[in-house]
C-alpha positions in Angstrom: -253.8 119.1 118.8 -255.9 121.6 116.8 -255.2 120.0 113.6 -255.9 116.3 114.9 -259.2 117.5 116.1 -260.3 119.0 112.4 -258.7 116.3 110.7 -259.7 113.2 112.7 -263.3 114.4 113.1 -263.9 116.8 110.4 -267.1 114.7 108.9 -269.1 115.3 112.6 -268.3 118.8 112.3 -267.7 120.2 108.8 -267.2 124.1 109.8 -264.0 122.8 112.0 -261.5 123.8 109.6 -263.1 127.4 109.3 -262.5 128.4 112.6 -259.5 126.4 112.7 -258.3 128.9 109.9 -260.0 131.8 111.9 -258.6 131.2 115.0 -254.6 130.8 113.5 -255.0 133.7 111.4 -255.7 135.8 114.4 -252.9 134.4 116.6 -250.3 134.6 113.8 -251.4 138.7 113.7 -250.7 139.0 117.6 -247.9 136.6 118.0 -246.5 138.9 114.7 -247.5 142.2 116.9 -245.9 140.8 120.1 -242.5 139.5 118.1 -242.4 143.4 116.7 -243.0 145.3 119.7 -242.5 143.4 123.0 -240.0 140.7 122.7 -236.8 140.5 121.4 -236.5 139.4 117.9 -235.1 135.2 118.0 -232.0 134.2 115.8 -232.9 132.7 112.6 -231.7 129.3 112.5 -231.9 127.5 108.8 -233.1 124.1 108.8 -233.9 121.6 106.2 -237.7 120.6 107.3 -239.8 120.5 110.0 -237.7 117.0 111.5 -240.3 114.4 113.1 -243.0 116.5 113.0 -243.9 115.9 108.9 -244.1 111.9 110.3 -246.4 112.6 112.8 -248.4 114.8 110.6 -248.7 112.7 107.7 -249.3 109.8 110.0 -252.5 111.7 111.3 -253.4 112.5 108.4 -253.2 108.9 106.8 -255.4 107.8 110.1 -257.9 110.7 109.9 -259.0 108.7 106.5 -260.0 105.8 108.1 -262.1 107.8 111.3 -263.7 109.6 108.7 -264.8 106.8 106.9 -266.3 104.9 109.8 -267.8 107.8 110.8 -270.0 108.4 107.9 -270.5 104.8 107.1 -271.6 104.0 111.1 -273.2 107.4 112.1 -275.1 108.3 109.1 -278.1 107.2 107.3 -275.6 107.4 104.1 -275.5 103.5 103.4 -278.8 102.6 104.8 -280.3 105.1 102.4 -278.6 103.1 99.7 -279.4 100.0 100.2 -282.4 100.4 100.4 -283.0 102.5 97.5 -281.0 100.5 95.3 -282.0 96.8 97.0 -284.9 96.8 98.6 -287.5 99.9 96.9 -289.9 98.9 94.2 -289.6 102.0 92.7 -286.3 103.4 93.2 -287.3 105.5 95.5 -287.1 106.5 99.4 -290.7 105.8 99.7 -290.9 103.6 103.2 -287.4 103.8 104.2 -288.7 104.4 108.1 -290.7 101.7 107.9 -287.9 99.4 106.6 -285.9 100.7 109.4 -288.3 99.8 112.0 -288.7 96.3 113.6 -291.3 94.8 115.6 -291.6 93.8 119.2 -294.3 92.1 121.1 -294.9 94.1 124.3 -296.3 90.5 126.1 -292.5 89.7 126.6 -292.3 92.6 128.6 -292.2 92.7 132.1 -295.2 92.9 134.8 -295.8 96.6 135.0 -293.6 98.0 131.8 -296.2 97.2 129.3 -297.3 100.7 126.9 -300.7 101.8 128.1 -303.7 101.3 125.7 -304.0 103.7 122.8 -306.8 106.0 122.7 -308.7 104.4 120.1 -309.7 101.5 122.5 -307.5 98.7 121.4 -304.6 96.7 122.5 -301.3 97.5 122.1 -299.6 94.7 120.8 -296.5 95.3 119.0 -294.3 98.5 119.7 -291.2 99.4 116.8 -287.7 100.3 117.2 -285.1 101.4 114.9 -283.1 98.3 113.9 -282.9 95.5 111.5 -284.1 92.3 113.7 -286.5 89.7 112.9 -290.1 89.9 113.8 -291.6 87.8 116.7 -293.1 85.3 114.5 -289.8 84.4 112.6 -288.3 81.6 113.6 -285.7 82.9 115.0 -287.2 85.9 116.5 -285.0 89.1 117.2 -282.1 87.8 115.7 -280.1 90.0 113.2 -281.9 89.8 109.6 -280.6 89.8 106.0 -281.0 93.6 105.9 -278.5 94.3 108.9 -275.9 91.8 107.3 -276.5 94.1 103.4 -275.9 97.4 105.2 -273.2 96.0 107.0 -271.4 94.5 104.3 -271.9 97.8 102.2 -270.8 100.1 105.3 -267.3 98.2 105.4 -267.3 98.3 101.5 -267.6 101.7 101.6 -264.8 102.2 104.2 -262.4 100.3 102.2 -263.4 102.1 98.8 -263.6 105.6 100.4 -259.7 104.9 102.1 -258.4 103.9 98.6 -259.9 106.8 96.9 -258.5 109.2 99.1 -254.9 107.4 98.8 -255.0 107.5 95.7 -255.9 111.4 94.7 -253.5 112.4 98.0 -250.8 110.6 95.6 -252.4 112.1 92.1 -252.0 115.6 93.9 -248.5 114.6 95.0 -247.4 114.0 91.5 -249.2 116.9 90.4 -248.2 119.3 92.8 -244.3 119.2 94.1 -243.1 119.6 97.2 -240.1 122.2 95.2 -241.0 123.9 92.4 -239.3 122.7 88.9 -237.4 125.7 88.8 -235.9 125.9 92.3 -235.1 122.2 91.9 -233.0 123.4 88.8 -231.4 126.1 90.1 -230.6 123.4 93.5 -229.1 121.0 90.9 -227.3 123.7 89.2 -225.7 124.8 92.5 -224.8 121.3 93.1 -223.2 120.4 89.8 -221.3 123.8 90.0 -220.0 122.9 93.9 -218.7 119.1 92.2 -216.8 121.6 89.5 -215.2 123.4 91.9 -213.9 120.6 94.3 -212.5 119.0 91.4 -210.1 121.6 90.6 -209.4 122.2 94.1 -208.4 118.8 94.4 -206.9 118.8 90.7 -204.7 122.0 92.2 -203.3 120.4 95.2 -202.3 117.7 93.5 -200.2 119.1 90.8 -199.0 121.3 93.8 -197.6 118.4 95.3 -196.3 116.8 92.5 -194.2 119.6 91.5 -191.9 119.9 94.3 -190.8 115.8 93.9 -190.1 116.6 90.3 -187.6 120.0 91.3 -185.5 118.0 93.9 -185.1 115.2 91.8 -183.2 118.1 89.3 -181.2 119.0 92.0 -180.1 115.7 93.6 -179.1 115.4 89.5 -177.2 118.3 89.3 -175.5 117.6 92.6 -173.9 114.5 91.8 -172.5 115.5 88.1 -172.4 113.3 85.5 -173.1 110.0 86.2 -170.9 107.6 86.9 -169.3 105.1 83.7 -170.4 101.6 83.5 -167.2 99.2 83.7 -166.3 97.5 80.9 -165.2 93.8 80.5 -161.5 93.6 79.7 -161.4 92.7 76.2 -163.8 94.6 74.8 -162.3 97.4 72.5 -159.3 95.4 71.9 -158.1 94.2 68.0 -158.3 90.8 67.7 -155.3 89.3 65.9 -156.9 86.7 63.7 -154.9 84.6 61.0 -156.0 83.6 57.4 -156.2 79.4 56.5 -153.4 79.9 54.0 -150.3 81.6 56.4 -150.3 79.2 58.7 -147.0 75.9 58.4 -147.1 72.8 59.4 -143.1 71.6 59.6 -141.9 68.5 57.9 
């Protein structure tokens, strides 16, 4: 809730986050004091992060950019200033900035019995002022929003959409800049990581020449069991002289 409230609204009240810091670093000290001499101390449980609570953050975070933005472009005399200075001065200059934010309204419209009594230097009150951009009685189209209310309004929502992308993008220049692990524990985390592979490797290398060597020992002793092994038969003939006879000794009779 705390950091919602300086986050979300931090441009109405710039000292928020001061005592915001004030006020945790004096309940850290007595929550510390209380953990060391009046409660038991809690197991430590490890834990990777802080679970659904980094979404939720960021996400306020990410949504505090655009409150802040619409707060100083709607609330403020930031833009107006602007516009005028840059649009609408002769001379560069702030010179007749009230006046510019001033319009004009004839107090005969008014109602029987509202009308502004009668100044003291004995003349009649015509025309009273209020603070907004609208279109003088005699326009034609009297009241209605001017030009001016449409500039400031264009650059307010300019500004909103500038200011957002601004902040997006030096949140992810810091980002970069700035790791969430350092370089050197995100070595040393690769390291362990690399040597925990190593080590399964041979374990797994180990059991497997562990079970290969026991098929390979009772295959010698199935071999050494049985003896020799057995003769192949041999087709009768084979080892046998042939009796062969030359052309010339054989007779024909006459």
């Amino acid at each position: 809730i705390q950091f919602g409230f300086v986050t979300l609204f931090v441009a109405s009240f710039p000292l928020a986050p001061v005592f915001a810091l004030l006020n945790n670093v004096i309940e850290v000290r007595l929550d510390a004091k209380k953990f060391v001499t009046e409660l038991r101390r809690p197991d430590a449980v490890r834990t990777k992060d802080i679970g659904i609570w980094f979404d939720i953050l960021s996400g306020i975070g990410k949504f505090s950019v655009i409150t802040n933005a619409f707060v100083i472009a709607v609330t403020s005399d930031f833009i107006p200033r602007l516009v005028y200075q840059y649009f609408y001065s002769h001379n560069g200059t702030l010179h007749g900035f009230v006046n510019h934010t001033l319009s004009f309204f004839n107090v005969s419209q008014l109602k029987e019995g509202t009308q502004p009594e009668n100044s003291q230097f004995d003349q009649a009150v015509q025309f009273c002022r209020f603070k907004d951009y609208r279109e003088p009685p005699w326009a034609p189209n009297p009241y209605e929003f001017s030009k001016q209310y449409w500039s400031v309004l264009s650059a307010r929502l300019a500004f909103v959409i500038i200011f957002q992308n601004l902040v997006v993008f030096l949140s992810i220049l810091v980002g970069w800049m700035i790791p969430d692990i350092p370089t050197d524990i995100s070595d040393q985390i690769k390291r362990e990581k690399s040597l925990l592979v190593e080590f399964f490797l041979k374990e797994e290398h180990g059991r497997l020449r562990s079970m290969e060597e026991p098929a390979w020992g009772n295959q010698g002793a199935s071999r050494r069991r049985g003896g020799s092994p057995a003769a192949s038969p041999v087709p009768s003939g084979w080892g046998q002289p042939r009796s062969s006879a030359s052309p010339g000794s054989q007779h024909t009779s006459v």
